[in-house]
Every structure is written in structure tokens, then in C-alpha cells.
C-alpha positions in Angstrom: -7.1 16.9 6.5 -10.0 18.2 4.6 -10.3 17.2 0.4 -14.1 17.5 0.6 -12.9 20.5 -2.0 -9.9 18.6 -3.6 -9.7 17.9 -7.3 -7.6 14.9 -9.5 -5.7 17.2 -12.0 -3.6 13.8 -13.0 -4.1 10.5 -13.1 -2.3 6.9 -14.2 -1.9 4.0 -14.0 1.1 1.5 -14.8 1.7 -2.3 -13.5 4.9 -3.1 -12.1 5.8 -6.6 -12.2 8.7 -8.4 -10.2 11.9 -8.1 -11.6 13.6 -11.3 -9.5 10.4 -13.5 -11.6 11.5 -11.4 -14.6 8.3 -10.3 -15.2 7.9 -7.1 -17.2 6.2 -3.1 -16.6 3.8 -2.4 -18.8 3.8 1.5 -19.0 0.3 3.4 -19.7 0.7 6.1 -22.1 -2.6 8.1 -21.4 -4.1 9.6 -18.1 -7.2 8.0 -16.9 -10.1 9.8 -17.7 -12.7 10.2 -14.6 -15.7 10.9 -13.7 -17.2 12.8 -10.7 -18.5 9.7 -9.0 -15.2 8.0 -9.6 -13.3 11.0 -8.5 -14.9 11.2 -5.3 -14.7 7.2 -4.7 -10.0 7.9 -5.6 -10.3 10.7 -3.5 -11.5 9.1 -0.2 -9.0 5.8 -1.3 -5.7 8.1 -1.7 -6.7 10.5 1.3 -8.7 8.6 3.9 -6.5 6.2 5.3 -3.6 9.5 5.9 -6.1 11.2 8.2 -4.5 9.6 11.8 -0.8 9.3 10.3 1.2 11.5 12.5 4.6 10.2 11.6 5.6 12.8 9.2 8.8 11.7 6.7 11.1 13.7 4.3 13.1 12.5 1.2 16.6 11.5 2.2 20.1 11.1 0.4 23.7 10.6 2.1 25.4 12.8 -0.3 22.7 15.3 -2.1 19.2 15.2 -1.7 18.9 16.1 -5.8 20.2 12.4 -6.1 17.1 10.7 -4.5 15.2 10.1 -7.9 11.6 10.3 -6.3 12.4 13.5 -5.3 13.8 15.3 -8.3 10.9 13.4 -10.5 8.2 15.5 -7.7 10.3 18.3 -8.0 9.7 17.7 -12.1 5.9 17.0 -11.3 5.3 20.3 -9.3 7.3 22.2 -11.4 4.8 21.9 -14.5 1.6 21.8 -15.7 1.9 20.0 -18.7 0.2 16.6 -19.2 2.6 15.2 -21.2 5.2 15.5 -19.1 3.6 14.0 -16.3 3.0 11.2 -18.0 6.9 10.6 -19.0 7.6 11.5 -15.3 5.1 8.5 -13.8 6.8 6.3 -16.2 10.3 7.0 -14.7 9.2 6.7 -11.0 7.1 3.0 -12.8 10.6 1.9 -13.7 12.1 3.2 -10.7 10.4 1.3 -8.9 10.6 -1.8 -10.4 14.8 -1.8 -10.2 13.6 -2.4 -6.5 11.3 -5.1 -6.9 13.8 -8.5 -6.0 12.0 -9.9 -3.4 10.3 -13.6 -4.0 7.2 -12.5 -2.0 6.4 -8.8 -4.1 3.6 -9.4 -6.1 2.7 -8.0 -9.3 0.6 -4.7 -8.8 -0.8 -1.5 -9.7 1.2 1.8 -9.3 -0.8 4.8 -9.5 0.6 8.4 -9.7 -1.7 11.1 -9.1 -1.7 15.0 -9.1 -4.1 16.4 -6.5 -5.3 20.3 -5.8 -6.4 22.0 -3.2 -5.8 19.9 -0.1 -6.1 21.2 3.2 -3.8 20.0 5.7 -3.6 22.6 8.9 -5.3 24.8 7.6 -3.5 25.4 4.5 -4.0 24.7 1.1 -1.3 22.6 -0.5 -1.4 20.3 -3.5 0.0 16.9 -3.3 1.4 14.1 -5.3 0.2 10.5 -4.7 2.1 7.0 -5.6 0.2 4.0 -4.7 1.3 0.8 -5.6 -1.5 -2.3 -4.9 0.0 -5.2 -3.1 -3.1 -7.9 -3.3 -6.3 -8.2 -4.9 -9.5 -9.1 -3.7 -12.4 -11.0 -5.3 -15.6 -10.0 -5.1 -19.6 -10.1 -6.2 -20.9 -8.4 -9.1 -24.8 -8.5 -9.1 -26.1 -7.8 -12.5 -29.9 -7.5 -13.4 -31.3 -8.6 -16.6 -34.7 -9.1 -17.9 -36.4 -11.9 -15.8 -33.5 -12.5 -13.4 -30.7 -11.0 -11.3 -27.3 -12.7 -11.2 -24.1 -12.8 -9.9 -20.5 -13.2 -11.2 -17.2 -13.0 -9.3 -14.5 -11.3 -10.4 -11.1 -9.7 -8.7 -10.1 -5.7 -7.7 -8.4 -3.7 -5.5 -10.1 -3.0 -2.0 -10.8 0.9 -2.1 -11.4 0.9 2.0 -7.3 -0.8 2.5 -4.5 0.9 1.1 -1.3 -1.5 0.7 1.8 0.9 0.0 1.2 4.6 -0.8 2.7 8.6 0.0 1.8 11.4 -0.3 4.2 14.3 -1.2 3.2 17.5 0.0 4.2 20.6 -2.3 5.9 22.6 1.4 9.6 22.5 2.7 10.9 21.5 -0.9 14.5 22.5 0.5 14.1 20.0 3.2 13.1 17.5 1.0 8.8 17.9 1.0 7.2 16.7 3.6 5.8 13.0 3.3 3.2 10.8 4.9 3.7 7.5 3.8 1.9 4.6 4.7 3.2 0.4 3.9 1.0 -2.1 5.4 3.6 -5.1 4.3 7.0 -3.7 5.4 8.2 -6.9 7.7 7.9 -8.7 4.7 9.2 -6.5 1.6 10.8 -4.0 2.8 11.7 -1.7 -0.3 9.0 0.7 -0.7 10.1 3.2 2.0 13.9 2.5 2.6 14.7 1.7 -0.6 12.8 3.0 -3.4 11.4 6.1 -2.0 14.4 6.5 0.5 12.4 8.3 3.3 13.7 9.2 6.8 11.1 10.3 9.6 11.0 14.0 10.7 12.6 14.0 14.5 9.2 15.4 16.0 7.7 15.1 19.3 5.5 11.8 18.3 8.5 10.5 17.0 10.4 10.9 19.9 7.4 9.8 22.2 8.0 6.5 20.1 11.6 6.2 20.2 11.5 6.5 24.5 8.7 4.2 24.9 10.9 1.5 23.0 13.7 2.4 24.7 12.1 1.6 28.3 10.8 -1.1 26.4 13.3 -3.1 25.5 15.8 -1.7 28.7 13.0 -4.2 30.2 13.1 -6.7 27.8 16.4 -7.2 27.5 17.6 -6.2 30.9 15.5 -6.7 33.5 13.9 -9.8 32.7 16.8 -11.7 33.0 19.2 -9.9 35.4 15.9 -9.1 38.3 12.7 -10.8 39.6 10.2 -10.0 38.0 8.6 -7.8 40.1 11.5 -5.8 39.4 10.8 -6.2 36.1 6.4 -5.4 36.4 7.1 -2.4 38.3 9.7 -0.5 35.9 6.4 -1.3 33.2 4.2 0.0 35.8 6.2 3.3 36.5 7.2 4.6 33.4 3.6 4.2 31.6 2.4 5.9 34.7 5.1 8.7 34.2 4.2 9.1 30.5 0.4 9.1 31.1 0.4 11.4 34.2 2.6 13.7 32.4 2.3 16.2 29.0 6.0 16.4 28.6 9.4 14.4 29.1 12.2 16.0 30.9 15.2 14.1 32.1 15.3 14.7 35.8 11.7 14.4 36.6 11.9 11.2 34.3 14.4 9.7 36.4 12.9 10.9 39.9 9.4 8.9 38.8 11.0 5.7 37.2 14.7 4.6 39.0 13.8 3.8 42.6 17.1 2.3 42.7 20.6 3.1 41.9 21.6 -0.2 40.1 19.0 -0.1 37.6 19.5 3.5 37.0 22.9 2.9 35.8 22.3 -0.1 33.8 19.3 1.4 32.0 22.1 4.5 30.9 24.8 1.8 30.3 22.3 -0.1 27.8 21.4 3.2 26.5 24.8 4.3 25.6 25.7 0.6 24.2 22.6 0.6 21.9 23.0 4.2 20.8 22.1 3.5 17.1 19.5 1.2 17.4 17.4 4.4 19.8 17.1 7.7 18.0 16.6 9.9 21.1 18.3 12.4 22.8 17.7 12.0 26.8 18.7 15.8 27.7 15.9 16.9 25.3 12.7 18.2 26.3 9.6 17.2 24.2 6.2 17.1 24.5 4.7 13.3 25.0 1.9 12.3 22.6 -1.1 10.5 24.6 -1.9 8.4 21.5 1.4 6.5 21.0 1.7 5.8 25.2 -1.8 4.1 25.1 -0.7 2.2 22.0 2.2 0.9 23.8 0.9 0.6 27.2 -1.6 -2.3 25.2 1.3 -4.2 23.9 3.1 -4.6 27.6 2.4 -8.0 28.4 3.5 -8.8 32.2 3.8 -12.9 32.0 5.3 -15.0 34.5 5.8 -18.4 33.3 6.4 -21.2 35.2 8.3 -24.6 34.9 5.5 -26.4 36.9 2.6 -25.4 33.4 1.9 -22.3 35.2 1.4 -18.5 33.1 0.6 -15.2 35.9 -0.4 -12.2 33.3 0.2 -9.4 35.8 -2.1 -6.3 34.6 -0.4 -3.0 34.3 -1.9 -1.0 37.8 -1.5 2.8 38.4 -1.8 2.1 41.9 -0.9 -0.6 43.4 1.9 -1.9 41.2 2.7 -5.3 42.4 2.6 -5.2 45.8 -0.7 -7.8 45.5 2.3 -10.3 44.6 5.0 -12.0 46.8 7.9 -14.0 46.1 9.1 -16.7 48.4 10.7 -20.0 48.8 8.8 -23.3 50.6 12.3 -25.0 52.4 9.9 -28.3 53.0 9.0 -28.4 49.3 12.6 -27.1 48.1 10.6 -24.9 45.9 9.9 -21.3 45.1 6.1 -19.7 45.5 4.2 -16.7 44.6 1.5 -15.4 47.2 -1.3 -12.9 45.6 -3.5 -11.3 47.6 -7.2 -10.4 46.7 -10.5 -9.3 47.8 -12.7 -11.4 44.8 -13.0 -13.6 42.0 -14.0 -11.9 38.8 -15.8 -13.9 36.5 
């Protein structure tokens, strides 16, 4: 994404409260003015934080996308050029918005709707609408010179370098319904901004199906193997199939399950959980996509291999492309009535 030529054509700003406090929207009814120094400063705080989002979403509706009101009201906005009209139109997405806002922990905030020019996202030139809406405020230092003496006072602002909740709607694939990149840093605890009020659904691309396998072997070892096998069982299903999505640029079924199922029983319960979770993992097996090297390092950080013990005892196994866990043993002491791990090594680390 480039906006080093980008230009604000619209700006405003309105403050939603929360509807469950019954607390009210107050509705601006002018665009902001700015300056070049100030547009520069918005520019980097709507775009910046967009620049490694891959997911890519569209508008969504169960019946007709016309009926998803964020979608017909950027529709409205890309449709005209007139300022007035803009300005109703950010009012209606404001109030929108607030019908949404019934969760104790939402907190009163900004929204800011803004119309932005020449954008260049792949190498095309596309203009874009941004809705923001500013979860927390931050306090912060003034320092103010005057005459003898320098001061300082404190006072309270939005953080221009962290984004809370904001989109933005690219003006391509209208029919489709736009394409969105959408960004909500507080979604496990008020989740209304994407399902809800903007009604999103993620494009089925390749990192989104990347994503959707990874949590599928995941959890398969989560919820399966940890309980129904040993765990080195368990270790070396983690092991494999991070090594199959690291060692290779794109999935295909057969190869997947030549590289990861050395054994017939867990092959058919990883298919069997597969088929009885079918909702909960948006993937097609028999597809063939390409694997993006980003998301597998991501996950490959968040495996934890832990054995706990009864006797106060944690082994973190590290993930190992080679040797997998064959530097562990299982075995049980007959004298001591009591089961034992063996682990082999050539030195401490400190």
C-alpha cells in the first residue's frame, strides 16, 4: 500500500455513546477542516496499521447484499461528490452503529468517516472509505513554553500509532460487495463491530485457508490426541505437520496425508473429527491452495508441547524438524509402581 500521494477529500467526526448506559450520539454537522501537517499525521493513522493485513473481507447479507446498511450507505458515498450528502450519510452509518452498541464494556468513542483518493493498493489506484471508531483514550504530556519557564499539563487523546476498530472499503468488486480490510483490536470482548454492525465475511483466499488448516490440525490435536494417545503421539503429529507446511509452498491432500498420518488410526479419527466439526472448520480438504509462510510461523509459535506431571513436574517439548521426540521415552518403574520419562542429551544449555 502506497498513500505517500493520497489525499482526505472528507472528513468527520461524530461520538457514539452506549446505547445499554443510555447514553446519547452527538452528530457533527460540518467536515473537519485540515491542514497539510494534520493530513499527513490521519493519513499514516487510517492507512499504516492496514499495510500487513492480508485477511481480505467483503460485505455480507443472508438474503440481499442491498440490505446490509454499510454497504448501500458506501455505495451512497462513492456514488457522489457532494459534501452535503456525505455528511447525512456519516450520520446514518453514526446511528447505525450505535443500534449495536449494548454491550456493558463498549465505551464511549469517536467514529470517524473519511473519503480518501488516490490510494495505491497492487499497483492500482483506488479510492477508499474509512470508518474508525476509538475504543480508549490515552493521557498524555503537553509541554508548553512561556516567557521565563517551560511547563507541563496532562491532558487525554487518542493514540495516532494504535488503531482500536477501523475498515477500509475499497471502491473494486462493488457487485461482490467491495473489498474490505478491517482491523478490531477488542473483538473477544465486544464483538459487534465486524459481525454485527458492519456484517463482514472473509474472502475464501489462500491465507485464509492456510489459517483454517493450521486450526484444524490444531485442535484435531487438542482435542483428540491429547487425551485418547501418549503424548508423544501427540508432540510428533505437532512436529509433522508444521514441518509439512514449512517444507512445502502448497497443500494437496495426498501428499498431506503421506507426510503427517504414520498411522491408520489417527488418520481416520483426524477425518471422523473433521467431518463431525464441519462448521466450526471452513476448509475444503480436496482443494489445492497455496500455503502462506507467514500464518505457519505464527502458529508454529503458539504450539506449546507441555507435559505435566502429577508429582510438580512441567517437560516443554520444543517443536524439532529433525529429531521429533525420539530424545524422549516413556516407561514404567514396576519397583516404584510408577511411570518415567527418559531424555537423552549431549549438554546442558544455560
Amino acid at each position: 500500500m502506497d498513500f505517500s500521494k493520497s489525499k482526505i477529500e472528507n472528513l468527520i467526526i461524530h461520538e457514539i455513546g452506549n446505547k445499554l448506559r443510555d447514553e446519547k450520539v452527538f452528530l457533527s454537522e460540518t467536515l473537519q477542516d485540515i491542514n497539510e501537517e494534520l493530513e499527513n499525521i490521519l493519513l499514516n493513522y487510517f492507512l499504516k496499521s492496514f499495510m500487513t493485513q492480508k485477511d481480505l473481507y467483503k460485505f455480507y447479507h443472508n438474503s440481499n447484499i442491498n440490505l446490509n446498511e454499510v454497504f448501500t450507505y458506501s455505495k451512497q458515498i462513492f456514488k457522489t461528490s457532494d459534501k452535503s450528502s456525505f455528511i447525512k450519510i456519516s450520520q446514518d452509518i453514526a446511528k447505525h452503529l450505535y443500534e449495536y452498541t449494548l454491550h456493558p464494556k463498549i465505551s464511549r468513542g469517536e467514529l470517524i468517516v473519511v473519503e480518501i483518493s488516490d490510494v495505491i493498493i497492487n499497483n492500482e489506484r483506488i479510492n477508499l472509505i474509512g470508518i474508525f471508531k476509538s475504543d480508549n483514550k490515552e493521557t498524555f504530556l503537553k509541554v508548553l513554553r512561556e516567557d521565563t519557564k517551560i511547563k507541563i499539563n496532562n491532558d487525554t487523546g487518542i493514540n495516532v500509532s494504535k488503531l482500536d476498530k477501523g475498515c477500509l472499503i475499497l471502491n473494486t468488486d462493488e457487485t461482490l460487495g467491495y473489498t474490505i480490510l478491517n482491523i478490531d483490536n477488542h473483538s473477544q470482548i465486544t464483538d459487534y463491530w465486524t459481525n454485527k454492525f458492519l456484517n463482514l465475511k472473509i474472502v475464501d483466499n489462500d491465507n485464509y485457508k492456510t489459517k483454517e488448516i493450521l486450526k484444524l490440525c490444531k485442535n484435531f490435536s487438542n482435542d483428540v490426541l491429547s487425551s485418547k494417545y501418549d503424548k508423544d503421539i501427540e508432540f510428533n503429529f505437532n512436529n509433522d505437520f508444521i514441518n509439512y507446511f514449512e517444507e512445502n509452498t502448497h497443500y494437496e491432500l495426498n501428499s498431506f496425508k503421506e507426510n503427517i498420518f504414520k498411522d491408520e488410526k489417527i488418520e481416520k479419527d483426524f477425518f471422523e473429527y473433521r467431518k463431525s466439526n464441519q462448521s466450526f472448520f471452513d476448509i475444503d480438504l480436496n482443494a489445492k491452495f497455496e500455503l502462506t509462510q507467514k500464518d505457519i510461523h505464527k502458529e508454529k509459535n503458539k504450539i506449546r508441547n507441555i507435559i505435566k506431571l502429577d508429582t510438580k513436574l512441567e517437560l516443554k517439548v520444543l517443536l524439532d524438524k529433525e529429531n521429533g521426540t525420539k530424545n524422549l521415552e516413556k516407561g514404567f518403574d514396576e519397583e516404584k509402581g510408577m511411570f518415567y520419562y527418559k531424555i537423552y542429551f549431549n549438554e546442558e544449555i544455560n
